[in-house]
N, C-alpha and C positions, 0 to 999 in steps of 0.2 A: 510579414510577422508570423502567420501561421507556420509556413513553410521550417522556419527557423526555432520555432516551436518544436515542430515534427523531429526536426536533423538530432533533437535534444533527447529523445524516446531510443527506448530500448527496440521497439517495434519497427520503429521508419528510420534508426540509424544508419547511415553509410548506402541510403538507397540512392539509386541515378533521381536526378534534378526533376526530370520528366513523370516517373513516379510521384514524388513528394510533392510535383505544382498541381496532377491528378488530385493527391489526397486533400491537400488544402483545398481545392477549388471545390471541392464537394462538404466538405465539413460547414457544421452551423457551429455558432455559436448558442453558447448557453450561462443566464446569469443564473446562478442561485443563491438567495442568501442563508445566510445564519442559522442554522435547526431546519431548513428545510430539506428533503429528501431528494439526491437525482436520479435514485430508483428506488423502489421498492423492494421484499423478499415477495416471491409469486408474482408479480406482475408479468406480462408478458415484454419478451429481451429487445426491444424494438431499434434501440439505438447502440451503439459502440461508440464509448468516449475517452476522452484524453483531458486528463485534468492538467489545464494550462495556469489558473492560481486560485488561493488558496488551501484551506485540509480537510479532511472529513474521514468518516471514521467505516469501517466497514463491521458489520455486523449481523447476527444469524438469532433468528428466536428458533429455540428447541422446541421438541413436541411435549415438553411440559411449561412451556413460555416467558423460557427465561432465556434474557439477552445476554448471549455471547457476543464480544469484542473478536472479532477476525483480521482486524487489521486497523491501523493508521497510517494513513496515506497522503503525501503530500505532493506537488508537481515535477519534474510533467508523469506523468503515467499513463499507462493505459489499464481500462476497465472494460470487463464486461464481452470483449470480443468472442469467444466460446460461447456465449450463448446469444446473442445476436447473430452470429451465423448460422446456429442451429436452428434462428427463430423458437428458441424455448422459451423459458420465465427463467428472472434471476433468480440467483439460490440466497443473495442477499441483500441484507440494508445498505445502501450510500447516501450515506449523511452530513450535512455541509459543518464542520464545525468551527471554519471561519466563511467571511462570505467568499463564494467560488465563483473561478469562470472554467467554461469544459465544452471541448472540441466533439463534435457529435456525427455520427455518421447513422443515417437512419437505415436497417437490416435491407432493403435493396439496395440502395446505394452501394453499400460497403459489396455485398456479394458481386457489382456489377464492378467494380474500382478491385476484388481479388478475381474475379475471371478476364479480366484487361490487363491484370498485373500480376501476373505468378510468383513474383518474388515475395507480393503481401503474402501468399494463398499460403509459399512455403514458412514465409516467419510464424503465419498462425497455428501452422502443426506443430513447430518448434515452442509458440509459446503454453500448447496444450501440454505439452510433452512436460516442461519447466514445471510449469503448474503445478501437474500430479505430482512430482518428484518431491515437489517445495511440500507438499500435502503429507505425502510419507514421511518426511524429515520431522513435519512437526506432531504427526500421531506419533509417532516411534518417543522425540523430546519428551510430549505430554504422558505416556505411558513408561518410560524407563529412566528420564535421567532428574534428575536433583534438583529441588525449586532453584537453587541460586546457582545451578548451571544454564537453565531455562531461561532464568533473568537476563545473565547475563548475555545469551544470545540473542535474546528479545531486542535488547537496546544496543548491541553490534549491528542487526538486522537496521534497525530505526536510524543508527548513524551511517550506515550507508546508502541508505534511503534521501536521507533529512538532513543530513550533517551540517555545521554550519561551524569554520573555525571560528574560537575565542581564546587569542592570544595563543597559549601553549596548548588550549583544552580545544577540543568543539562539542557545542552543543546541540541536542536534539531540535530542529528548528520546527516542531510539530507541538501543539498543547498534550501535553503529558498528564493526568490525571495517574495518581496510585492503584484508585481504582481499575484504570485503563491497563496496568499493567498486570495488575491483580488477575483480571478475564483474557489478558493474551497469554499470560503463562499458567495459566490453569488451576489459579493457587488463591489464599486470601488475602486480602486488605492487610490484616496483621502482619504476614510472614513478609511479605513486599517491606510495608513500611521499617518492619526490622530491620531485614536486611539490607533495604536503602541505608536506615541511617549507620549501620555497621559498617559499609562501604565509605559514606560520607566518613567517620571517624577515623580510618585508614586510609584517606586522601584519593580513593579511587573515583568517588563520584562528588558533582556541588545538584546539591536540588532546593528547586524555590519552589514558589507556585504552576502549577504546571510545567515545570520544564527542570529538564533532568542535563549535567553537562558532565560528559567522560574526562577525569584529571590525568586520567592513567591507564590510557588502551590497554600496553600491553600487558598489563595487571589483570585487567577484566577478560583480556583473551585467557588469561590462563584459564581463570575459572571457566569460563564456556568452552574450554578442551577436555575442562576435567582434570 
């Protein structure tokens, strides 16, 4: 099960068998439910995981202590591997916002499964490298381009993430709150709900309670080109 789990990740994809029943064979499991945390911001980075189900929300409190949204995330992915290798502290919240289950590799472990396996050791330089770039892509967003270019890359990003087809549409298969989207694109409650329902009215998007579904990609691609 784990194994097949793994083959699913951007991280452990396309690796030889013998790698992958290494990674499994060391991985714990972890239940967490509902509001509670599978790490902390500051805590020390002790484990690297793989969210195998449900979603949870990534988040950052500023040095004036107010919480930024960093992400939502839902399976499989991986977390946290940069600084479990480093042995540092996270730089954020991971927050269960349904109940989760997540694939664990405790900081020796994992450093003894990337010195037996150079292939991991290389994916993790490659995933540091993604990282930053994804980082610059969205300081640069958040600094120069247009709240409802912002949006609409927000939720290109979420649907290729989370996608889930609905008929001709798909929809975001992650709890969507406005306000969630309000802190991933750096903007308020008001202009979001705007511009949501200005979209909804132009047939580009359907939104209910939490959850947002694309009627019209290649509509919404425009806008997030610009």
């Amino acid at each position: 099960m784990h194994i097949e789990l793994l083959r699913r990740c951007q991280y452990f994809a396309d690796l030889p068998d013998q790698t992958l029943a290494a990674a499994a064979a060391a991985a714990q499991l972890r239940r967490v439910p509902t509001g509670d945390f599978i790490f902390r911001q500051g805590e020390s980075a002790s484990h690297f995981y793989v969210l195998a189900e449900g979603h949870a929300r990534l988040s950052q409190i500023s040095p004036e202590g107010r919480q930024i949204i960093m992400g939502l995330i839902g399976p499989p992915i991986e977390i946290g591997i940069i600084a479990a290798i480093q042995g540092a502290v996270y730089p954020l919240d991971l927050q269960a916002t349904q109940d989760c289950q997540a694939l664990a590799w405790e900081h020796r472990t994992l450093i003894r499964l990337l010195e037996s396996h150079p292939m991991l050791a290389l994916r993790a330089l490659r995933m540091v490298s993604g990282r930053f770039v994804e980082l610059q892509d969205r300081y640069r967003e958040l600094a120069t381009e247009r709240v409802e270019r912002r949006l609409a890359r927000a939720l290109l990003r979420l649907v290729n993430q989370s996608g889930r087809p609905d008929g001709d549409d798909v929809t975001i298969a992650l709890p969507l709150a406005r306000q969630d989207l309000a802190e991933l694109t750096g903007t308020t409650l008001y202009t979001v709900s705007r511009t949501l329902s200005a979209w909804e009215s132009s047939g580009i998007i359907r939104s209910g309670r939490e959850r947002v579904t694309l009627c019209d990609l290649p509509r919404l691609s425009e806008i997030a080109e610009g």
